[in-house]
PyMOL Python script that loads the backbone (N, CA, C, O; Angstrom):
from pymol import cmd

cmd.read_pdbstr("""\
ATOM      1  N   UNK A   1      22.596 -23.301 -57.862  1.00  0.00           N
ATOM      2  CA  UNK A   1      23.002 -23.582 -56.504  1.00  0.00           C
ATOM      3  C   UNK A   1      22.685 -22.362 -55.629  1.00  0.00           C
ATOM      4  O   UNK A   1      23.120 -21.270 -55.993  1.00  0.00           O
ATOM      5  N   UNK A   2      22.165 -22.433 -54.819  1.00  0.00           N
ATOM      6  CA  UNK A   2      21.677 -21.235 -53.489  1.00  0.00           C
ATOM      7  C   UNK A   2      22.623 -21.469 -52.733  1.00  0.00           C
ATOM      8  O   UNK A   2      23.083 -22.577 -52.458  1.00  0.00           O
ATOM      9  N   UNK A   3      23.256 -19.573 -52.036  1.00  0.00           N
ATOM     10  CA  UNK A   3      23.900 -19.915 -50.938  1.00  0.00           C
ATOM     11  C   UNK A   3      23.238 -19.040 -49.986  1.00  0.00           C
ATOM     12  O   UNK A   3      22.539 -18.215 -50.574  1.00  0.00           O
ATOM     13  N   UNK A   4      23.214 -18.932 -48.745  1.00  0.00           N
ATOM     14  CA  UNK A   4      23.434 -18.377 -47.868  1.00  0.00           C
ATOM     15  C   UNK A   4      24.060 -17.634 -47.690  1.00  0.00           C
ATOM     16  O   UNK A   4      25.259 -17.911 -47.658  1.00  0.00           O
ATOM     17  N   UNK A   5      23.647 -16.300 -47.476  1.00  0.00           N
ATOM     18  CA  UNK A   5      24.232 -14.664 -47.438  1.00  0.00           C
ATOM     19  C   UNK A   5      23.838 -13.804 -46.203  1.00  0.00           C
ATOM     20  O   UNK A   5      22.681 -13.390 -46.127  1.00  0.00           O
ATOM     21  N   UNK A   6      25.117 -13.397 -44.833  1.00  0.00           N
ATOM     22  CA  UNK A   6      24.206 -12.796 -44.011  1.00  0.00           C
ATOM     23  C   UNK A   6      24.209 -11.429 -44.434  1.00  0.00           C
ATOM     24  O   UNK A   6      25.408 -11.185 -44.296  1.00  0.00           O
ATOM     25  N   UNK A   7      23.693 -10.363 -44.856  1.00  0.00           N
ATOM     26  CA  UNK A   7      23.647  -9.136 -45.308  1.00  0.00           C
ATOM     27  C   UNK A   7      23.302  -8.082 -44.428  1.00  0.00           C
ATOM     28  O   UNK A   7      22.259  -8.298 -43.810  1.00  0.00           O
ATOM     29  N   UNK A   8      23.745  -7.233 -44.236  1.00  0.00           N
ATOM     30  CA  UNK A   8      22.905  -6.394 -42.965  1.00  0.00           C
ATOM     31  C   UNK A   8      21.583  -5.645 -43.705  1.00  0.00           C
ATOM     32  O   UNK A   8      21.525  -5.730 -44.931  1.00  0.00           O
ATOM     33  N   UNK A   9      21.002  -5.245 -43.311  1.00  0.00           N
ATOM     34  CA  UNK A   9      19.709  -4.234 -44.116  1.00  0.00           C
ATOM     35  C   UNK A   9      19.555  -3.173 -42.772  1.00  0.00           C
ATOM     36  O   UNK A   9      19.927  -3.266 -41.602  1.00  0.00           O
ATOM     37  N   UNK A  10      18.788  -2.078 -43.570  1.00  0.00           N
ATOM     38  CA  UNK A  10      18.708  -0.985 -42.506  1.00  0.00           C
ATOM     39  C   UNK A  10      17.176  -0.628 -43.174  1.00  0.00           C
ATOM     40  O   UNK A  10      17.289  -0.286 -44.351  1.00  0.00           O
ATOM     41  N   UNK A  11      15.914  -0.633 -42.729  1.00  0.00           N
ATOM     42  CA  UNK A  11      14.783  -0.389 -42.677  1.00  0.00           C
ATOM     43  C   UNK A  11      14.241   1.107 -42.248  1.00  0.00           C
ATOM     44  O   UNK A  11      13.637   1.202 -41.179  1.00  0.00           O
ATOM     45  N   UNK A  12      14.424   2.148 -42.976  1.00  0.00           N
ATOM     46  CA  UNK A  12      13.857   3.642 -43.185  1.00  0.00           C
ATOM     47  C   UNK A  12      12.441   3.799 -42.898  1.00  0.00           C
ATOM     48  O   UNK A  12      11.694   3.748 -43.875  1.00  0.00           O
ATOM     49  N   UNK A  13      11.987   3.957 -41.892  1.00  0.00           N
ATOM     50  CA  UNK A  13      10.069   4.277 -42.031  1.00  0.00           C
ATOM     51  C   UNK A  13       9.691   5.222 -42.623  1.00  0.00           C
ATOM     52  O   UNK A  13      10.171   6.275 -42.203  1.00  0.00           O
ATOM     53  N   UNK A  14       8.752   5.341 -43.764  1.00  0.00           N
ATOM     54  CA  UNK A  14       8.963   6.364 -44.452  1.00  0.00           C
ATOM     55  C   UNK A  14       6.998   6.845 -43.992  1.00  0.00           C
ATOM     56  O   UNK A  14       6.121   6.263 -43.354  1.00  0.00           O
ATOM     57  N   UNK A  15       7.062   8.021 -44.654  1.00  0.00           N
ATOM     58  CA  UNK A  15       5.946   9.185 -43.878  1.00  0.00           C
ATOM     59  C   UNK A  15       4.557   8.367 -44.180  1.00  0.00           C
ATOM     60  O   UNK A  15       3.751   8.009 -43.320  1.00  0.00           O
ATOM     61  N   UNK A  16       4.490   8.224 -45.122  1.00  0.00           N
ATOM     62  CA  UNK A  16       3.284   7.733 -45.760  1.00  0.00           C
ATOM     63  C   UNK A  16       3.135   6.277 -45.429  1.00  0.00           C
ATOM     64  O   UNK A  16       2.185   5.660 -45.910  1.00  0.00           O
ATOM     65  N   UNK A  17       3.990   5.687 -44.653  1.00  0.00           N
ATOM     66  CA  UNK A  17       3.856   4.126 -44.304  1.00  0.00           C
ATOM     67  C   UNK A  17       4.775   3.097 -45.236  1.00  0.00           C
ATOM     68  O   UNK A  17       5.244   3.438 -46.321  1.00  0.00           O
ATOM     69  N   UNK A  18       4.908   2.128 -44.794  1.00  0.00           N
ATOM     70  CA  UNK A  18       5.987   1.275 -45.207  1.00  0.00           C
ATOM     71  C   UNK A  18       7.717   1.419 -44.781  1.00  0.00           C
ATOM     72  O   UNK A  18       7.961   1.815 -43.642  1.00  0.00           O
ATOM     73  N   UNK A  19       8.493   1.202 -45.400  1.00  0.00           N
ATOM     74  CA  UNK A  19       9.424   0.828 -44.984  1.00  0.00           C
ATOM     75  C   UNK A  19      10.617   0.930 -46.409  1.00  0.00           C
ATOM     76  O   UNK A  19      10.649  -0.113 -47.061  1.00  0.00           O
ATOM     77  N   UNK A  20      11.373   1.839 -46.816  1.00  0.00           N
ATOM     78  CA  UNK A  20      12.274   1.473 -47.519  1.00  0.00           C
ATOM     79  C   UNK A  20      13.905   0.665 -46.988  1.00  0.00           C
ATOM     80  O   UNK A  20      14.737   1.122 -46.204  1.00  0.00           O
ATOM     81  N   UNK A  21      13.921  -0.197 -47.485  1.00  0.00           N
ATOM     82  CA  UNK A  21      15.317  -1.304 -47.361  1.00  0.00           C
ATOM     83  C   UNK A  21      16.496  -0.712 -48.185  1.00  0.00           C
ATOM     84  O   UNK A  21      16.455  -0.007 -49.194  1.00  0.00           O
ATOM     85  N   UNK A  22      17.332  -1.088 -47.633  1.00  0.00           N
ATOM     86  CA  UNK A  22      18.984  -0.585 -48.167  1.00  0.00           C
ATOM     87  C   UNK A  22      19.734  -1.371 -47.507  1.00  0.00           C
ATOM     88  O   UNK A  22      19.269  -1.974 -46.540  1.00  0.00           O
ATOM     89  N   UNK A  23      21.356  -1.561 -47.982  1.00  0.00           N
ATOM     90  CA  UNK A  23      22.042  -1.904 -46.987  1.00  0.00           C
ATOM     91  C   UNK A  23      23.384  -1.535 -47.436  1.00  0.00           C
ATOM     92  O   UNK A  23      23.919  -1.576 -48.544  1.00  0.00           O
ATOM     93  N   UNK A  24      23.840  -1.111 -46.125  1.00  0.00           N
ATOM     94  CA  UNK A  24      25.338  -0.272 -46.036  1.00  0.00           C
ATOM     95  C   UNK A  24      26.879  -1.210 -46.756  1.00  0.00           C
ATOM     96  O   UNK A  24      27.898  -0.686 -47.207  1.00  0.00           O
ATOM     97  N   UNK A  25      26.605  -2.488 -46.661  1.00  0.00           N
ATOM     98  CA  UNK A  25      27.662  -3.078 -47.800  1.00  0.00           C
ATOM     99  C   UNK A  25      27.019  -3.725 -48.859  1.00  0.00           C
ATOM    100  O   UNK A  25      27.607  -4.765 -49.153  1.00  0.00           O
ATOM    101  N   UNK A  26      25.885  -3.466 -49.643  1.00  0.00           N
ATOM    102  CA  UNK A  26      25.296  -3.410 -50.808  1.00  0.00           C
ATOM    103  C   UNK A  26      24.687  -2.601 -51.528  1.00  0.00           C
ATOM    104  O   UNK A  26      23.570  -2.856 -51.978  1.00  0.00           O
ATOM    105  N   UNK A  27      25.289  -1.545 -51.745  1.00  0.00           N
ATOM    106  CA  UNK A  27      24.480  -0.081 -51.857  1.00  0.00           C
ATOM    107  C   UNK A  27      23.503  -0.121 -53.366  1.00  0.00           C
ATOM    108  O   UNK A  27      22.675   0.777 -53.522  1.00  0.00           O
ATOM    109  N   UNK A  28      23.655  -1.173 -54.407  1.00  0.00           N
ATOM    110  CA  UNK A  28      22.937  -1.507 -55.108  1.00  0.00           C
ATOM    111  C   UNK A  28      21.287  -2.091 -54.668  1.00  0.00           C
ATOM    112  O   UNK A  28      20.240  -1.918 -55.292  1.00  0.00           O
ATOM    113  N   UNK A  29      21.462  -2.654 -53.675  1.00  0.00           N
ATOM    114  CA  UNK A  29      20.185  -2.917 -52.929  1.00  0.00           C
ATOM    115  C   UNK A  29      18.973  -2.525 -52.447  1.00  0.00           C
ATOM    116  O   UNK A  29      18.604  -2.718 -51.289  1.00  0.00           O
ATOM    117  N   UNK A  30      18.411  -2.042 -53.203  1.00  0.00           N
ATOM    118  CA  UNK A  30      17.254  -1.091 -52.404  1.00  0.00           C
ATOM    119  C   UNK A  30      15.994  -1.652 -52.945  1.00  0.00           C
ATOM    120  O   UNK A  30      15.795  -2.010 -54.106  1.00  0.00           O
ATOM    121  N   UNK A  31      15.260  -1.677 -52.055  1.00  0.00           N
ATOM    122  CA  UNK A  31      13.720  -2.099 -52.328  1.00  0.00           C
ATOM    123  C   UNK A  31      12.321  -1.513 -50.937  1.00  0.00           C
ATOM    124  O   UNK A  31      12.484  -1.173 -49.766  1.00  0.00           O
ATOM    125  N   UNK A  32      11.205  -1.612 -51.675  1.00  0.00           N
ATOM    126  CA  UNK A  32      10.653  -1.241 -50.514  1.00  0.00           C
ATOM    127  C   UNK A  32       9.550  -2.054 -50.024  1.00  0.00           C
ATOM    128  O   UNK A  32       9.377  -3.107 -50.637  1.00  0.00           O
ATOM    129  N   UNK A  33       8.666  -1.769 -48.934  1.00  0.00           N
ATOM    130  CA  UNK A  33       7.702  -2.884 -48.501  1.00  0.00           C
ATOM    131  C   UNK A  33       6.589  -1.728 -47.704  1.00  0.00           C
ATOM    132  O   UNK A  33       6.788  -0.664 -47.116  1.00  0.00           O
ATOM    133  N   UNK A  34       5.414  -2.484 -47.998  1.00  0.00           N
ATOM    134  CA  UNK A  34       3.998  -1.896 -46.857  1.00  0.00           C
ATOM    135  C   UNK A  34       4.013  -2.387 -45.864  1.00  0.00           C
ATOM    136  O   UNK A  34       3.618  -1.652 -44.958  1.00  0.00           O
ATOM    137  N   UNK A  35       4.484  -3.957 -45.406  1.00  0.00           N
ATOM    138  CA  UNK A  35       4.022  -4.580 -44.345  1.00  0.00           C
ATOM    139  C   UNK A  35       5.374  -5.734 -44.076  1.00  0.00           C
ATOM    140  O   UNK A  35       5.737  -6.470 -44.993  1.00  0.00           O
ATOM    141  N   UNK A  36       6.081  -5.765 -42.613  1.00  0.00           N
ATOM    142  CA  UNK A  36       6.680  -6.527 -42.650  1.00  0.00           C
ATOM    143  C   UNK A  36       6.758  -7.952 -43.013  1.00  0.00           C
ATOM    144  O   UNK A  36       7.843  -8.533 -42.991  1.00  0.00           O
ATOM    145  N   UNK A  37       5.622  -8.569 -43.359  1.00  0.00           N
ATOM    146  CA  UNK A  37       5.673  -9.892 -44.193  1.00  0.00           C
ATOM    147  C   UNK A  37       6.091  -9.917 -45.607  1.00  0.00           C
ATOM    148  O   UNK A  37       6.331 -10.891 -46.321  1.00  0.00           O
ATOM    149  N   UNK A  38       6.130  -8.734 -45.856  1.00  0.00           N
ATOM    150  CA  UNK A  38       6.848  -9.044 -47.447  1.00  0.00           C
ATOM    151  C   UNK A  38       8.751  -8.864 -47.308  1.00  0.00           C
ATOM    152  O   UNK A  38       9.546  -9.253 -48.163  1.00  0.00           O
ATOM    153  N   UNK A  39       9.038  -8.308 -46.248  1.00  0.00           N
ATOM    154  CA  UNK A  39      10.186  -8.218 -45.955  1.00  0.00           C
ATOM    155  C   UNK A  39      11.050  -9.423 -46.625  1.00  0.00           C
ATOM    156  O   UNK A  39      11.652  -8.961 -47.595  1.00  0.00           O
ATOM    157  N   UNK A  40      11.245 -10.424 -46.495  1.00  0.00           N
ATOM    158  CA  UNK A  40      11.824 -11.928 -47.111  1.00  0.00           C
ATOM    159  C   UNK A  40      11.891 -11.750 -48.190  1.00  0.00           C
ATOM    160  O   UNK A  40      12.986 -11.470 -48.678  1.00  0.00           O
ATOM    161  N   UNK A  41      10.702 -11.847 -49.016  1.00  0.00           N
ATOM    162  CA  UNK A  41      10.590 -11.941 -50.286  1.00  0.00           C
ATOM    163  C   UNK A  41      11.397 -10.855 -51.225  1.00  0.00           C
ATOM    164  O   UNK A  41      12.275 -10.951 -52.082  1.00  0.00           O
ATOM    165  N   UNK A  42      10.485  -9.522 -50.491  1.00  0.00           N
ATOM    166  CA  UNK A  42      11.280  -8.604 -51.420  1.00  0.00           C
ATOM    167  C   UNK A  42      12.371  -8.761 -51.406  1.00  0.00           C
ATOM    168  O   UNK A  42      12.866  -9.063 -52.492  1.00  0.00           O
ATOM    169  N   UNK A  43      13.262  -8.652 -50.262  1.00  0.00           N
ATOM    170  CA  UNK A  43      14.891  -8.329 -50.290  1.00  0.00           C
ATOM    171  C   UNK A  43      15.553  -9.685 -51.043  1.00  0.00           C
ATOM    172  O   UNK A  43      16.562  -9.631 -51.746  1.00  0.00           O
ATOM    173  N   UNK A  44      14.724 -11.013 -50.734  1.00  0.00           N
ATOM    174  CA  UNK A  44      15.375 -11.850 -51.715  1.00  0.00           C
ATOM    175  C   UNK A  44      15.351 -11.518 -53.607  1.00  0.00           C
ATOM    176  O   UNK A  44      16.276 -11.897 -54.325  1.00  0.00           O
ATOM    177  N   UNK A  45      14.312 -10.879 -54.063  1.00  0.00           N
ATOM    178  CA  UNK A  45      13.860 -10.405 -55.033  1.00  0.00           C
ATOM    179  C   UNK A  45      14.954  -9.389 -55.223  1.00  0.00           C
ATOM    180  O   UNK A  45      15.810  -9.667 -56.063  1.00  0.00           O
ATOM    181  N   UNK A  46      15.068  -8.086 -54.473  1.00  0.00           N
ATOM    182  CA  UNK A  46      16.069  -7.404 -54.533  1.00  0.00           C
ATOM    183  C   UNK A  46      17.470  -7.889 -54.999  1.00  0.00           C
ATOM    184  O   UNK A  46      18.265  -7.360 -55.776  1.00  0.00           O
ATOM    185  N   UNK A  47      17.541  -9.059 -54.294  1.00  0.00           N
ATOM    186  CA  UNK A  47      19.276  -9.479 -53.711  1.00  0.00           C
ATOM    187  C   UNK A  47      19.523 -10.261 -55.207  1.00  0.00           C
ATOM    188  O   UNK A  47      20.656 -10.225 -55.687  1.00  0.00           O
ATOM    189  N   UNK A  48      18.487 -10.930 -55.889  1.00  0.00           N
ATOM    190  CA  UNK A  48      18.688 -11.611 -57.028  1.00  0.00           C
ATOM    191  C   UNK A  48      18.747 -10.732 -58.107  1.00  0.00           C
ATOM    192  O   UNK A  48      19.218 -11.212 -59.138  1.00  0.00           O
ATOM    193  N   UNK A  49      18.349  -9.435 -58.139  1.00  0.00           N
ATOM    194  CA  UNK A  49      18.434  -8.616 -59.286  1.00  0.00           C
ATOM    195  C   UNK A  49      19.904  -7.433 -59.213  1.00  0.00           C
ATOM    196  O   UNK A  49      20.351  -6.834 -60.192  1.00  0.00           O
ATOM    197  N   UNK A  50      20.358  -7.352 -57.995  1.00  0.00           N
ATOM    198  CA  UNK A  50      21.589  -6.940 -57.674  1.00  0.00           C
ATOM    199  C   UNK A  50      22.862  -7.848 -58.148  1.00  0.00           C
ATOM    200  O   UNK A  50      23.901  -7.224 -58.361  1.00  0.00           O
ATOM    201  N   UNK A  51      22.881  -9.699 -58.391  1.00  0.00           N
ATOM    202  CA  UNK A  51      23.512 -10.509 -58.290  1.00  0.00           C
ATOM    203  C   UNK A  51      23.489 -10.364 -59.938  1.00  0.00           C
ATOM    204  O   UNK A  51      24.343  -9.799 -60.621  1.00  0.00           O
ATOM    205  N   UNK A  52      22.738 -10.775 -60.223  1.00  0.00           N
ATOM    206  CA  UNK A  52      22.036 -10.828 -61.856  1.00  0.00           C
ATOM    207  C   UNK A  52      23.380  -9.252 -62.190  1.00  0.00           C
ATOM    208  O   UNK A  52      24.435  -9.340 -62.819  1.00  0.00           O
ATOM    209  N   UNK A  53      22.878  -8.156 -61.598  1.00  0.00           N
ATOM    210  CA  UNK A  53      23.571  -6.922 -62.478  1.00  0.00           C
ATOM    211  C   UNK A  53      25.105  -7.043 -62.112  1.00  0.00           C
ATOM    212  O   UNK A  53      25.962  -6.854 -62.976  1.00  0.00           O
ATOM    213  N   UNK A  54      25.464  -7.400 -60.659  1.00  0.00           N
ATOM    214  CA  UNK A  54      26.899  -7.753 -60.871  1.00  0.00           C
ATOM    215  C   UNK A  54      27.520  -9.071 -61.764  1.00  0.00           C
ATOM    216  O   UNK A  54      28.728  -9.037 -62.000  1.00  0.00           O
ATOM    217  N   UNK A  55      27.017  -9.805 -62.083  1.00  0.00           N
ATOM    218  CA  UNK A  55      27.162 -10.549 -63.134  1.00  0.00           C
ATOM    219  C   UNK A  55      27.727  -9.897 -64.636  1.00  0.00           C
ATOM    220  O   UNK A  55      28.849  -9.900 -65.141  1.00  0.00           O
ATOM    221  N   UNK A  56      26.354  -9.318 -65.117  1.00  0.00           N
ATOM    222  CA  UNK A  56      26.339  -8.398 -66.313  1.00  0.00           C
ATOM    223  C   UNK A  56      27.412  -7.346 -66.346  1.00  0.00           C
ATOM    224  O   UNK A  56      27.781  -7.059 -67.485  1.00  0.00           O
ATOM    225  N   UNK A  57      28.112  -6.580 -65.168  1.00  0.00           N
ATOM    226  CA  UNK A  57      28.767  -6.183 -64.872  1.00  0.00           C
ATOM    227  C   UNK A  57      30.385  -6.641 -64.725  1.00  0.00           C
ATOM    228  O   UNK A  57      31.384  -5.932 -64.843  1.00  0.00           O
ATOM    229  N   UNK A  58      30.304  -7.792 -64.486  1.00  0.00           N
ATOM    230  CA  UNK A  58      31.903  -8.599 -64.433  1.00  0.00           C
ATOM    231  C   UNK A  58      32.177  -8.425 -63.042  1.00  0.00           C
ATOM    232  O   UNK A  58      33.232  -9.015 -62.807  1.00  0.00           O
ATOM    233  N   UNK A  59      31.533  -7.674 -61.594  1.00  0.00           N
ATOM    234  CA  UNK A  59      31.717  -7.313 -60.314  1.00  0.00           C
ATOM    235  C   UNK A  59      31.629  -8.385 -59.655  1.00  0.00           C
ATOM    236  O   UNK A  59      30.601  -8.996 -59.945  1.00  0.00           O
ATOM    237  N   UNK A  60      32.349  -8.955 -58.783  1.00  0.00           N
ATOM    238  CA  UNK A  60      32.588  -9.686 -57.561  1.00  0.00           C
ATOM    239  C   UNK A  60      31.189  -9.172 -56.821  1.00  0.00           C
ATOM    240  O   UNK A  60      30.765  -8.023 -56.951  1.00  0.00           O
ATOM    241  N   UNK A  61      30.689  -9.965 -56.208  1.00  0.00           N
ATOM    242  CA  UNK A  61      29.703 -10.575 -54.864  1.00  0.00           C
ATOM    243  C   UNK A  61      30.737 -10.021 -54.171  1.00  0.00           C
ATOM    244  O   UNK A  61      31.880 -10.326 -54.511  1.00  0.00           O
ATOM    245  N   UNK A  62      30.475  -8.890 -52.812  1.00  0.00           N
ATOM    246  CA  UNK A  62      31.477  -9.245 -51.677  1.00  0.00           C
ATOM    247  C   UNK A  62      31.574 -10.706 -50.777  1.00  0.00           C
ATOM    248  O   UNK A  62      30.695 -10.915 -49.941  1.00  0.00           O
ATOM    249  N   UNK A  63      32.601 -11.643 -50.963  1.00  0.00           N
ATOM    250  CA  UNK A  63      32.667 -12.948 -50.526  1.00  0.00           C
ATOM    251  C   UNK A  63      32.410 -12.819 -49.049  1.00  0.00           C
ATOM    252  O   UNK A  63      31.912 -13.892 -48.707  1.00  0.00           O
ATOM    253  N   UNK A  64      32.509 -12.039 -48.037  1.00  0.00           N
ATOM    254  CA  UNK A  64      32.604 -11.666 -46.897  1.00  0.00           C
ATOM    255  C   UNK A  64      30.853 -11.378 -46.579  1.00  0.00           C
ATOM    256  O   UNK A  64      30.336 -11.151 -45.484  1.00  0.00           O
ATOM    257  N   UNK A  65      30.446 -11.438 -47.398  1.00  0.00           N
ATOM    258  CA  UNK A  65      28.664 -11.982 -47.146  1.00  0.00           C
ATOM    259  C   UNK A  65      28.424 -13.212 -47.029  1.00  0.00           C
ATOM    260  O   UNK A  65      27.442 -13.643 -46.424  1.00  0.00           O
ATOM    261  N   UNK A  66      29.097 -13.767 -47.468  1.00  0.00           N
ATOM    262  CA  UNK A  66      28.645 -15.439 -47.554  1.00  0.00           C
ATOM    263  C   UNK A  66      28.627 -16.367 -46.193  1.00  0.00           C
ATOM    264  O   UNK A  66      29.445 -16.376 -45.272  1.00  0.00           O
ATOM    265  N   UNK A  67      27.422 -17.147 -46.366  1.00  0.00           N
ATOM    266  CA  UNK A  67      27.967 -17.614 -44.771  1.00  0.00           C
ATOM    267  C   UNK A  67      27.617 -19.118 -45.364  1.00  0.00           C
ATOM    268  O   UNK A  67      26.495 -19.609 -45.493  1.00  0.00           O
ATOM    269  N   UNK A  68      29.080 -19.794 -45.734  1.00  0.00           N
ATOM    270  CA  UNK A  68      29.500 -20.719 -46.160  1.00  0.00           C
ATOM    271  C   UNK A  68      29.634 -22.207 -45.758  1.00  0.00           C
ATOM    272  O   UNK A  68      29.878 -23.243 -46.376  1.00  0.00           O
ATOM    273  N   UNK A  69      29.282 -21.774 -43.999  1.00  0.00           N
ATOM    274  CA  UNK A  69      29.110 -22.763 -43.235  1.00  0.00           C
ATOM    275  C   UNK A  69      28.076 -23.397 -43.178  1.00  0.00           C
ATOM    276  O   UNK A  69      28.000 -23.576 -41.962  1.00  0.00           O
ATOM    277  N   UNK A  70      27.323 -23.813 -43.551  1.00  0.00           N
ATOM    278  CA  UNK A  70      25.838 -23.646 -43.558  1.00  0.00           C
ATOM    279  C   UNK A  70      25.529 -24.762 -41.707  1.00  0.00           C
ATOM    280  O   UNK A  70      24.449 -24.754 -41.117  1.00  0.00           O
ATOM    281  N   UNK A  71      26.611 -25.440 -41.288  1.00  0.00           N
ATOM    282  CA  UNK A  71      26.550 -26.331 -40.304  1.00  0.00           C
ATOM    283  C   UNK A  71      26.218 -25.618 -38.999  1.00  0.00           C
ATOM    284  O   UNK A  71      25.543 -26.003 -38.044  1.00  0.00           O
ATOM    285  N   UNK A  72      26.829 -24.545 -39.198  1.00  0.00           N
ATOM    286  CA  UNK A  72      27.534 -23.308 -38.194  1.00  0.00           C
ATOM    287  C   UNK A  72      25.650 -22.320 -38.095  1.00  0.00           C
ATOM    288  O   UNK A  72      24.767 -21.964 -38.874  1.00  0.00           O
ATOM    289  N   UNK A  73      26.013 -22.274 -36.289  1.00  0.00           N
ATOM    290  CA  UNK A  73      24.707 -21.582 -36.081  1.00  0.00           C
ATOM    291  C   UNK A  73      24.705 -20.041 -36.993  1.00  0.00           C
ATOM    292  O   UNK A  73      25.735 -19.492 -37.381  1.00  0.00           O
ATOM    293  N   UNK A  74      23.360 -19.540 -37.208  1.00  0.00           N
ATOM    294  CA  UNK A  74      23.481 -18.124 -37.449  1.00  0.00           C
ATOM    295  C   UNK A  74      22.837 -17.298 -36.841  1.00  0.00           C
ATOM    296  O   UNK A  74      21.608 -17.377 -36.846  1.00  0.00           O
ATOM    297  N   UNK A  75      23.547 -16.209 -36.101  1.00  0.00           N
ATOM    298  CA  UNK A  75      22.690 -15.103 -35.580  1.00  0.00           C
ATOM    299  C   UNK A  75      22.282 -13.790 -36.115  1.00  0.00           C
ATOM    300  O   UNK A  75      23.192 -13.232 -36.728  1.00  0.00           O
ATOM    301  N   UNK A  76      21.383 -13.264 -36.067  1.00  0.00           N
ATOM    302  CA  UNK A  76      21.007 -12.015 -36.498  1.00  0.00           C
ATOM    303  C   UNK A  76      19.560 -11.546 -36.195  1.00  0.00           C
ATOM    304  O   UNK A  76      18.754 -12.471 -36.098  1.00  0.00           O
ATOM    305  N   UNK A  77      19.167 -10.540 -36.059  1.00  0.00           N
ATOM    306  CA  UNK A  77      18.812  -9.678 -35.391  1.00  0.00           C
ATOM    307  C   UNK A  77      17.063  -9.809 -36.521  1.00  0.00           C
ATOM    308  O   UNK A  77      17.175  -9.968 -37.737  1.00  0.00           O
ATOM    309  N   UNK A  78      16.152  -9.745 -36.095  1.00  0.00           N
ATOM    310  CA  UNK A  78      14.880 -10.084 -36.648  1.00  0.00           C
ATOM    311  C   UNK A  78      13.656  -8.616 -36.342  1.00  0.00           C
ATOM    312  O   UNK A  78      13.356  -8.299 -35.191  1.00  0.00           O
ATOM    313  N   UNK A  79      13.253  -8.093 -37.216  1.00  0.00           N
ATOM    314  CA  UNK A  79      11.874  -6.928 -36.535  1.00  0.00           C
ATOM    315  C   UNK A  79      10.873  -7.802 -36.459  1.00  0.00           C
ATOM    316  O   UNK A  79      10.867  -8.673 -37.328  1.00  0.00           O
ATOM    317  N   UNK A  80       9.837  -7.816 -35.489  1.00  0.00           N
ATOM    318  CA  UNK A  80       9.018  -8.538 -35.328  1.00  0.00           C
ATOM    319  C   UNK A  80       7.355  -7.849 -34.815  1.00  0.00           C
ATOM    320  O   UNK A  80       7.467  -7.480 -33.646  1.00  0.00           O
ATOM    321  N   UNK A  81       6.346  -7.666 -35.188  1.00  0.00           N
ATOM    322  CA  UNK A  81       5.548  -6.608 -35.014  1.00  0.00           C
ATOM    323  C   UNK A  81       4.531  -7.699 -33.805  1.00  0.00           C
ATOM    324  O   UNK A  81       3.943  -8.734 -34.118  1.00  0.00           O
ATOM    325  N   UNK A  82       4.586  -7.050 -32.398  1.00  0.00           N
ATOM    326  CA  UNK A  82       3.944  -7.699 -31.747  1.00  0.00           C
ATOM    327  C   UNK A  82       2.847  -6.909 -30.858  1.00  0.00           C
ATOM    328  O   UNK A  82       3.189  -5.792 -30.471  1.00  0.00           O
ATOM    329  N   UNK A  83       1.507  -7.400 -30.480  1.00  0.00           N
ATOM    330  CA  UNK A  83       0.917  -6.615 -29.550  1.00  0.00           C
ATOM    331  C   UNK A  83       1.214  -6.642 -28.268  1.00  0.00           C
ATOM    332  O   UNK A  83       1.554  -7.673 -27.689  1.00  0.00           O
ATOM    333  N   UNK A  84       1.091  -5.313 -27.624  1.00  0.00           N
ATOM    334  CA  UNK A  84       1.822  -5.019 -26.264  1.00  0.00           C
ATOM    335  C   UNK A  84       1.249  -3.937 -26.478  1.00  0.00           C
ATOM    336  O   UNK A  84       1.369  -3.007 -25.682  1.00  0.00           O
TER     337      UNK A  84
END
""", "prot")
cmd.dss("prot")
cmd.show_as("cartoon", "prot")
cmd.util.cbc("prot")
cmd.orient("prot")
């Protein structure tokens, strides 16, 4: 069963290019990317191998990620690389 999780992430530009991911109420979370189109994938990739170790672990999911409503609009905040 898939749920819906809003998670915050915080995107680091790092020197050499790309982007390392983290996020401040999943500190298990970290992954990185070259190009914002892999953004999705990875962090879903990430988010399933974090879930997987709290499992193995016996650790609670913070429930206060979950966005349970699925009826209910969702907002959040998108990087988007545009020319200008």
């Amino acid at each position: 069963m898939k749920t819906m999780m809003k998670i915050p992430l915080v995107l680091e530009p790092q020197k050499e290019g790309g982007w390392t991911i983290t996020s401040p109420l999943v500190p298990e979370l970290v992954t990185e990317i070259d190009e914002l189109d892999d953004l999705s994938v990875c962090v879903h990739d990430a988010l399933a191998a974090v879930i997987e170790l709290y499992k193995d672990m016996g650790k609670q999911f913070p429930a206060n990620l979950r966005a349970d409503h699925a009826e209910a609009p969702v907002c959040f905040e998108s990087l988007v690389m545009a020319e200008g």
